[in-house]
N, C-alpha and C positions, 0 to 999 in steps of 0.2 A: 399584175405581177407585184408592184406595190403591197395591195391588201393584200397577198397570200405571205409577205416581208411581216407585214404586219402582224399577221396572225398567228406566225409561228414564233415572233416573239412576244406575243400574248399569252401562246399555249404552253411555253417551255416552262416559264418559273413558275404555273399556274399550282403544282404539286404544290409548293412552300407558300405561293400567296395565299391560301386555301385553307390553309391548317388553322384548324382552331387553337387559339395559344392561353384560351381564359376566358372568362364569361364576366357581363357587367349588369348592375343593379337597376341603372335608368341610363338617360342619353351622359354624356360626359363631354362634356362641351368647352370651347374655349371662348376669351370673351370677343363679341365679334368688331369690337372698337380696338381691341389692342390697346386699352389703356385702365386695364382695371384688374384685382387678381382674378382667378379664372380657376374651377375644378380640376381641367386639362393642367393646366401649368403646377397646379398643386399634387397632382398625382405624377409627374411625369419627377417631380424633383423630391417629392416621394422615394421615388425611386430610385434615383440619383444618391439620394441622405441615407441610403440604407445598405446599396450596395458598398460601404466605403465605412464599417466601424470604426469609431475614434473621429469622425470627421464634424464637424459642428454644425456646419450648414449648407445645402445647395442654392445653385443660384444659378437659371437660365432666361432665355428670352424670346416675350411673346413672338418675335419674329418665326422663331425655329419651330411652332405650331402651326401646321400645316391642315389639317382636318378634325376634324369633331370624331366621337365614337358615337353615333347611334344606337341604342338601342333596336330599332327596327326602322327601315327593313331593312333585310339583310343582304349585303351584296354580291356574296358568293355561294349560295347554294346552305349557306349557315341557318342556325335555329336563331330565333328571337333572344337576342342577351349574348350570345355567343362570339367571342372579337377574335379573325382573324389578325394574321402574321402580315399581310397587305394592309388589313386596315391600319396596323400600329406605325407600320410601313410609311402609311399616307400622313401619317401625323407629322414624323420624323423622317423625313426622306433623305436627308444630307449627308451623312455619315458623317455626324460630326461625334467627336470623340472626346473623352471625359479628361480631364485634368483636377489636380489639386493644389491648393497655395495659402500661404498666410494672408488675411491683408490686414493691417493695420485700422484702426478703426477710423484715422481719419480719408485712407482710403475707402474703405467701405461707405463711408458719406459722398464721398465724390465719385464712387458706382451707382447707387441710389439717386443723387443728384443727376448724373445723366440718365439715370432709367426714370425718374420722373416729369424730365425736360418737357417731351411731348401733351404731355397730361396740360401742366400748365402755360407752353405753346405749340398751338396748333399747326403750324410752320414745321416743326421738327417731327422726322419721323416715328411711328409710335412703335413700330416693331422693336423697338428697345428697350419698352416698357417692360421692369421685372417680375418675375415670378419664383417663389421662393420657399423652402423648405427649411425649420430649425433656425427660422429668425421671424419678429415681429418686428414693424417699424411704421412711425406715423409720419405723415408729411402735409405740409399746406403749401400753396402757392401765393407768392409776392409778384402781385402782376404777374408778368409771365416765365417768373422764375420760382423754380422748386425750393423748399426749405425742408429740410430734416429736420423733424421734433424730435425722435425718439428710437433709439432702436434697440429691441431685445433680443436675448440669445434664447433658444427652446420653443420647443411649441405650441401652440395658442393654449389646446387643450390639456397643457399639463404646466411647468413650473418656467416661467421667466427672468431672468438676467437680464438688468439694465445695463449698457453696455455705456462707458463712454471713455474722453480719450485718457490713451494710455494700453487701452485693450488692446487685444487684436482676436482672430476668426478663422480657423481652417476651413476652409471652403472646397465644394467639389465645383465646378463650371464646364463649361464646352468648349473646344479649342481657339473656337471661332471667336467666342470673347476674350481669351486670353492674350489674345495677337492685339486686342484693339477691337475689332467688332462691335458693331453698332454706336459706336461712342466710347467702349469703356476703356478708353485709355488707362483708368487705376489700375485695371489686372494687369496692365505690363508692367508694373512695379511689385505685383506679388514677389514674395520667397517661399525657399521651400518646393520650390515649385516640384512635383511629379506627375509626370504624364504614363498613366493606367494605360491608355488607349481606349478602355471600352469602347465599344460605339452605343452612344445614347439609348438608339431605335431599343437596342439587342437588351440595355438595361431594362428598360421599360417590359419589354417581351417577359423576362426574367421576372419583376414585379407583379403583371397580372399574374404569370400563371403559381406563383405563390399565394397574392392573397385574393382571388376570386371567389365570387364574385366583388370585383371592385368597386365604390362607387365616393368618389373622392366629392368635397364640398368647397363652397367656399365657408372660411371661417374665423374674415380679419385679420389672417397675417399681413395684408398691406390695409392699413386707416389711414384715410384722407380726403379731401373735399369730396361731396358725393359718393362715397366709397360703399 
């Protein structure tokens, strides 16, 4: 009696988990340490930085990446390269929802600061470690505390802005950091603040099936020890 509970709520959303929503170049992967940028985290805030013109930069957390995109094989009766609505599903499963805000730049260092905590101790958890879209930033570690060298505004592969204080950064994030989540207490002093709603998953859905075949890199938007 169980399995057949089961089974029918296996069979019901099967129509929408199933749907192809986009196709990908190679696997898309996230990093499996949680402490390093990641193709996953750079495409999903991709996608974030894009849905929201006028916005400067995104900013989420490797925590909220839940699954890798394979390339093959496929788990739903899919073609090879083909990424279902489940699989995007499986990356993003929280509903968590999109928000925007200023933060001042010496918040932004004390975001960075706690998204690099883990990195340089291992004590702290790393699912806070960031990921990021429409900013560059380098960091080293002092013993087991993070130091911010440097952080730019713009994309690796195009034109850069040195940022320092006195600036500030419109930002898209997840509701879940906005509250405080995973350490970043700095976003509760954003301004500015508007809550979109989006839900993440449903952006990201919206990305692939615009630019597919996807196939995002890493490429230095976080430098730092062993980076």
């Amino acid at each position: 009696d169980v399995q057949a509970i089961v089974d029918e709520a296996n069979a019901d959303p099967a129509v929408v988990r199933n749907q192809v929503i986009g196709t990908q170049a190679f696997d898309i992967l996230r990093d499996p340490t949680r402490l390093h940028e990641s193709a996953m985290g750079n495409m999903v805030t991709d996608a974030m930085l894009e849905k929201y013109p006028g916005i400067d930069a995104a900013f989420t957390n490797s925590g909220g990446l839940r699954q890798d995109l394979r390339f093959t094989p496929p788990s739903a009766g899919e073609q090879p390269g083909e990424i279902t609505w489940g699989e995007v599903f499986s990356v993003l499963p929280f509903g968590n929802r999109t928000v925007i805000l200023t933060l001042t730049y010496d918040q932004l260092v004390s975001a960075f600061l706690n998204g690099f905590s883990p990195f340089c101790n291992p004590a702290i958890a790393t699912g806070r470690f960031p990921q990021v879209s429409g900013l560059k930033v380098q960091f080293h570690c002092n013993g087991t505390t993070p130091v911010v060298d440097n952080i730019w505004k713009g994309q690796v592969s195009g034109t850069l802005t040195l940022l320092g204080s006195g600036d500030s950064i419109r930002l898209v994030t997840n509701d879940f950091m906005l509250t405080g989540g995973d350490g970043y207490t700095a976003f509760t002093g954003g301004t500015d603040v508007l809550q979109p709603g989006d839900d993440l998953m449903a952006v990201t859905v919206e990305y692939i099936a615009a630019h597919s075949p996807v196939g995002p890199v890493i490429e230095g938007r976080i430098v730092g020890p062993e980076q």
